[in-house]
C-alpha positions in Angstrom: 102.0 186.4 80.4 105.0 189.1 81.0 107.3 189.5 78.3 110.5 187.9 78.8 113.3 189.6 77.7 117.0 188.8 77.2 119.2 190.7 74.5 121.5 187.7 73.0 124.0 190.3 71.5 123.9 193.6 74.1 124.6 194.4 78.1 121.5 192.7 79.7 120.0 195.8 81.5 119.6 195.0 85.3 116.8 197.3 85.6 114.9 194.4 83.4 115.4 191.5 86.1 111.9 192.6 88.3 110.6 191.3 85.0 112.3 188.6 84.1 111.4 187.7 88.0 107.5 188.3 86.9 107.8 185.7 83.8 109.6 183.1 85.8 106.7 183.2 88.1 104.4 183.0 85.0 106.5 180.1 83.9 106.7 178.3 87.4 102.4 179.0 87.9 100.1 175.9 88.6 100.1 174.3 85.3 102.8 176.3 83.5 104.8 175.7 81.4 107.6 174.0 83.2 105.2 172.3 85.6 105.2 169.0 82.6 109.0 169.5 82.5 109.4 169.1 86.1 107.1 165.8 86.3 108.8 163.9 83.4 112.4 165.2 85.2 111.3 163.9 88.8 110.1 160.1 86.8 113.6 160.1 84.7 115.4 160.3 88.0 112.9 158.2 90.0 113.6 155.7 87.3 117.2 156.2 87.2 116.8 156.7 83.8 118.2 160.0 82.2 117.3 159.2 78.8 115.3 162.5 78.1 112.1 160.8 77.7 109.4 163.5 76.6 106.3 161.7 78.4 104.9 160.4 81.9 104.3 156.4 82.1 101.7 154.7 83.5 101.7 151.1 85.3 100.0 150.4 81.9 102.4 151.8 79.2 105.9 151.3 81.2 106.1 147.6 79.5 104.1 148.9 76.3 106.4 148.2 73.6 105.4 151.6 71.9 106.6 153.6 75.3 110.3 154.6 74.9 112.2 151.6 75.5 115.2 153.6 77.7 112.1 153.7 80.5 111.9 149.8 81.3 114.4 149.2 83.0 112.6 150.2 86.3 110.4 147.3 85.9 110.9 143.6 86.5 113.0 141.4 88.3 116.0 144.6 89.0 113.2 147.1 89.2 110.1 148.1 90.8 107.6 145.6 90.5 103.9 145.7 89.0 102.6 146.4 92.8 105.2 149.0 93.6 105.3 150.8 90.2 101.8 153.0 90.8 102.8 153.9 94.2 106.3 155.4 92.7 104.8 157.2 90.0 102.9 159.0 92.6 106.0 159.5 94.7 107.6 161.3 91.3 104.6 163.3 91.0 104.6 164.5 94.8 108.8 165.2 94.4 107.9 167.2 91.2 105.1 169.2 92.7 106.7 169.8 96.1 109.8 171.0 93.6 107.1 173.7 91.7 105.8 175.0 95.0 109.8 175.6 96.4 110.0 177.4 92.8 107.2 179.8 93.0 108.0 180.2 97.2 111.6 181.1 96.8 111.0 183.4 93.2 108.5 185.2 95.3 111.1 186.2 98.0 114.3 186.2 97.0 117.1 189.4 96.6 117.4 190.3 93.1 121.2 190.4 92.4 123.0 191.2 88.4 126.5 190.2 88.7 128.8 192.0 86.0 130.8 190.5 83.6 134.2 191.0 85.2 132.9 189.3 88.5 131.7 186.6 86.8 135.2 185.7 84.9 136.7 185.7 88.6 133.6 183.8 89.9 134.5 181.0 87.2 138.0 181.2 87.6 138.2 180.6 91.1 136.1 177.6 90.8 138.2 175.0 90.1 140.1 176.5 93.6 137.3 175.6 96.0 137.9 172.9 98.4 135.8 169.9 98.3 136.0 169.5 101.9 133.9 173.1 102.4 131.0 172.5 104.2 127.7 174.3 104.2 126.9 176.8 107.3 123.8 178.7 108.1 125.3 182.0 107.4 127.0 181.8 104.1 124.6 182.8 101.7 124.8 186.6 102.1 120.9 186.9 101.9 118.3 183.7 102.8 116.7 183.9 99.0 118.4 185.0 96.3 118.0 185.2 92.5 121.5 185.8 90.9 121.6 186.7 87.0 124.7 186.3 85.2 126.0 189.2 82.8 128.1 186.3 81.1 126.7 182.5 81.1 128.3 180.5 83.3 129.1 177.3 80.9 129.1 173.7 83.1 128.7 170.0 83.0 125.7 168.5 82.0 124.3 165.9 84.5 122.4 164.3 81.5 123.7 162.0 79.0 122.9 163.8 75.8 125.4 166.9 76.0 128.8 168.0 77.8 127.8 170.8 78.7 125.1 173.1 79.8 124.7 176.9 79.8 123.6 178.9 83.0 122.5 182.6 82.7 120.7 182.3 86.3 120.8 180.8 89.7 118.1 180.9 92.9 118.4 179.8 95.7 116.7 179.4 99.0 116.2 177.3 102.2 114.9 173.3 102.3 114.1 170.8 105.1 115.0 167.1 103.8 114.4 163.9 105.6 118.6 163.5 106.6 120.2 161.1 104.0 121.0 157.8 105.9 118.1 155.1 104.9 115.7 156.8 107.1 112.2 156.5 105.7 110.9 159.2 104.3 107.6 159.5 106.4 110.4 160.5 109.4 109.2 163.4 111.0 113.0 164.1 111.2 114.2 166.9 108.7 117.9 168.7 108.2 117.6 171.9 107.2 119.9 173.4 104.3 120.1 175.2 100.4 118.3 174.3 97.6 119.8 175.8 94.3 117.8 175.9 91.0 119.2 176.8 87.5 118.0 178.7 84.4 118.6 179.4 81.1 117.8 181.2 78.3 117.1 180.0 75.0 117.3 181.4 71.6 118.5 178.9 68.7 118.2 181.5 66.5 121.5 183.0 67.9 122.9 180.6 70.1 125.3 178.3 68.9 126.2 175.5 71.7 125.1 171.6 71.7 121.6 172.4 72.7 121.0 175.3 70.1 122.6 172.8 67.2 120.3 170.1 68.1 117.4 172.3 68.2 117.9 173.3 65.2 118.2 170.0 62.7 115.1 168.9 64.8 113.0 172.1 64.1 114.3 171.9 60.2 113.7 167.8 60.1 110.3 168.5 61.5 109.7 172.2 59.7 109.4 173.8 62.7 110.0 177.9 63.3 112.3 178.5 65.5 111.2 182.0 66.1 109.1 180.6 68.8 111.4 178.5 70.5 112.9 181.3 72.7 112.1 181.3 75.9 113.7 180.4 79.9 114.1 177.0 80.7 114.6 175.0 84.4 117.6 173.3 84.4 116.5 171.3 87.5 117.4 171.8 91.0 119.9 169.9 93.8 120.0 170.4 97.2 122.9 171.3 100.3 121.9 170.6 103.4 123.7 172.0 106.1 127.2 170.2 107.6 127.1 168.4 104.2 131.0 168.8 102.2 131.0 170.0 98.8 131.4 166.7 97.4 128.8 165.0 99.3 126.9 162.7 97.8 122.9 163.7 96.4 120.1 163.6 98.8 118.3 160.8 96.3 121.5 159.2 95.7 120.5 159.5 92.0 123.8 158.4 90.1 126.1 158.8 93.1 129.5 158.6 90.5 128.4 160.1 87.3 128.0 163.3 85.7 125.2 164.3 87.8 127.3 164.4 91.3 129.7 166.2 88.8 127.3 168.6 88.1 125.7 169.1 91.7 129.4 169.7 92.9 129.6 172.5 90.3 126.6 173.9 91.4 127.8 174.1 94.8 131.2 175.6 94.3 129.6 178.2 91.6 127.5 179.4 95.0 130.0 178.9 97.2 132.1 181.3 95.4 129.7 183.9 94.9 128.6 184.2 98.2 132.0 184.1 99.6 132.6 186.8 97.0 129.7 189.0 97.3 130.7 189.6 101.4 134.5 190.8 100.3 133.7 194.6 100.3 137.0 195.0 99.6 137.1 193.2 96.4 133.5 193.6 94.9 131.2 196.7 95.1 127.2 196.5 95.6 124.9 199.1 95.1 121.0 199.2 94.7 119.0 200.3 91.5 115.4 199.8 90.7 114.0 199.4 87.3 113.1 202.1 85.2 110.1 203.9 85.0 108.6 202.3 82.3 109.0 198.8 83.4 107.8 199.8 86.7 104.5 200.9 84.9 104.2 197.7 83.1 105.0 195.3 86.3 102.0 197.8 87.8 99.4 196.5 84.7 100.2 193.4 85.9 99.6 192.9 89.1 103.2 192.6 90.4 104.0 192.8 94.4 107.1 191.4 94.5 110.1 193.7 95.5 111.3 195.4 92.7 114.9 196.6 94.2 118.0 195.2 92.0 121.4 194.5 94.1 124.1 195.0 91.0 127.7 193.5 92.0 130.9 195.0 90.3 134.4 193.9 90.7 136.6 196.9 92.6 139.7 195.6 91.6 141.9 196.9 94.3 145.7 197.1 94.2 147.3 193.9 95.7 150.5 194.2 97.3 151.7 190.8 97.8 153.5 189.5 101.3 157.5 188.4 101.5 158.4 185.6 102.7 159.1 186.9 106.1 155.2 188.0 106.1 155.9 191.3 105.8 154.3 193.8 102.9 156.3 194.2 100.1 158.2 192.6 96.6 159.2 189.1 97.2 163.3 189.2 95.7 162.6 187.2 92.4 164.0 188.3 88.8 160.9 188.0 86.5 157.2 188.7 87.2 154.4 186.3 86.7 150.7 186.1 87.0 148.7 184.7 89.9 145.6 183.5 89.2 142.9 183.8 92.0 142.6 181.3 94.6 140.6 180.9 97.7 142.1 180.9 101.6 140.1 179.5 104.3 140.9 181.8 106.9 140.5 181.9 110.6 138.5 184.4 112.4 136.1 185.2 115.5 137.1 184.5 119.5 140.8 182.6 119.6 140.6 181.8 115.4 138.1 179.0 116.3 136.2 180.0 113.4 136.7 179.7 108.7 135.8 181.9 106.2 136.6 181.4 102.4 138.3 184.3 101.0 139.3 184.5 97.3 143.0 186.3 97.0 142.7 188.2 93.6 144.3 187.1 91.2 148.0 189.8 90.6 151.4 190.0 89.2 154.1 189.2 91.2 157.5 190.0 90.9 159.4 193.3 90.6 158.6 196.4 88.8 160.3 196.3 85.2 161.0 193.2 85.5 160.1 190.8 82.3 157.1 188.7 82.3 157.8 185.3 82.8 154.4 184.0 80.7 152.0 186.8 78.9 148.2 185.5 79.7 145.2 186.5 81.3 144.7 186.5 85.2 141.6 185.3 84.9 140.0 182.4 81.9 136.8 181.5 81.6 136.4 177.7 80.1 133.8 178.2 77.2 
């Protein structure tokens, strides 16, 4: 297996990511080690039951008082019953293995991009800006496949029930057909096209200090366990767009329509909502291509390796704003103080007669005359941590 690197305390080097590409692909392989992850996922949300439970059932154990309890409640009189139960275990299997194979398809193919820290905090800020009401198009993902690291973790909501919140160092995405989500059965040869996202993190107790990390470690010293060897990437799980669908749609599985999970799958699409909006703004980010270094070339070479190796590395330009009067024209609207304004997104027209929308984030800028006092000293730009 590749060595997977990630410096917890230094610049992550994008030169590194055809590698860290190569061990996610070790990871996702037939029978890796995120292939038993993946299974015990697909049952927990099959079973509506997001308890974290660490094993699969069987038709068998599911009513075994020595199975974890939290798993039950799919069976009986408000659950499946002892007929239906082996055919949706084998449903959860298929979900989880079709899941795998869009994995390793999608890692394969998709665009390398390291976005740097100072995009990100923009990335993150604008967030909370995006309209709900944005709906997915063909065309807005700047490339069909795309593996996004982040310089700085992107810190969101948890869909589980264990922690608030969950740490993101990487994103991928690429396309899915789903049966549409209207109560059609799923042996329909009808299929809506759209965006499957997947996210990643990395994970190193040993220097990490959130929820997760904490937890790990009372476990690993209640059970004498090294922690040394609990580093390592982990799947976060995957949710799906399909195209024409808003932001705030509901799940494709309808899994825990009004919880933290559609909380979380909204997050997930207005994190890649804003990046691909933001990557296309030439005159607000700058992309150029690198490849990785000589040595990790040679050692992606030992292994095997065919994917593309090229590296598309996003910086913020941070151009000059010159904010509009009132009257539209350029220019320093007549007020007495200056104050910041943080970024926020504008769904503007384009293409033949403005029939056509585009997102576009407006930096965020002072505004307000030159000399003038501030009105509030803060950032432009937070990141929620």
């Amino acid at each position: 297996m590749s060595r997977i690197y990630w410096p917890p305390h230094a610049t992550v080097d994008p030169r590194e990511l055809p590698e860290l590409r190569r061990g996610l692909l070790d990871l996702a392989a037939p029978a890796g080690a995120w292939e038993r992850s993946e299974q015990v996922r697909s049952f927990n949300e099959m079973a509506g039951n997001p308890m974290g439970v660490g094993q699969l059932p069987t038709p068998e154990s599911v009513n075994d008082p020595a199975f974890p309890s939290g798993t039950r409640i799919i069976s009986g009189p408000m659950g499946y019953s002892a007929e239906e139960l082996p055919d949706a275990i084998r449903s959860a299997q298929i979900h989880a293995d079709n899941s795998m194979l869009w994995y390793r398809t999608h890692l394969e193919e998709a665009q390398l991009i390291h976005v740097s820290a100072e995009l990100c905090e923009v990335i993150f800020a604008s967030i909370d800006s995006m309209p709900e009401s944005r709906v997915l198009e063909m065309d807005d993902p700047p490339v069909p496949q795309g593996l996004v690291v982040f310089q700085t973790p992107f810190i969101g909501i948890d869909a589980g029930n264990e922690f608030e919140q969950v740490r993101v160092d990487a994103m991928l995405w690429g396309p899915v057909r789903l049966p549409p989500w209207d109560g059609w059965p799923l042996s329909t040869l009808a299929v809506v096209p759209g965006y499957g996202m997947g996210a990643f993190r990395y994970f190193d107790p040993t220097t990490q200090d959130d929820l997760v990390s904490q937890f790990t470690r009372a476990e690993a010293l209640e059970r004498g366990i090294s922690l040394e060897n609990q580093r390592g990437w982990m799947s976060l799980g995957r949710s799906d767009w399909l195209l024409g669908q808003r932001i705030d749609a509901t799940t494709h599985c309808g899994i825990d329509p009004e919880g933290k999970a559609q909380q979380s799958m909204m997050e997930d699409r207005k994190l890649m909502a804003a990046l691909w909006a933001l990557v296309k703004q030439k005159r607000i980010v700058e992309r150029k291509i690198i490849l990785p270094s000589r040595e990790s070339a040679r050692r992606l070479d030992r292994q095997g390796d065919q994917t593309r190796r090229a590296v598309e590395v996003v910086h913020l330009r941070r151009p000059e704003y010159r904010p509009r009067n009132e009257d539209g024209t350029l220019g320093q609207r007549k007020v007495g103080v200056r104050y910041a304004v943080r970024p926020f997104w504008r769904n503007q027209a384009w293409g033949p007669g403005w029939t056509k929308h585009r997102l576009i984030l407006v930096p965020g800028h002072l505004r307000g005359p030159e000399g003038a006092p501030l009105q509030h000293v803060e950032r432009i730009w937070s990141v929620d941590q």
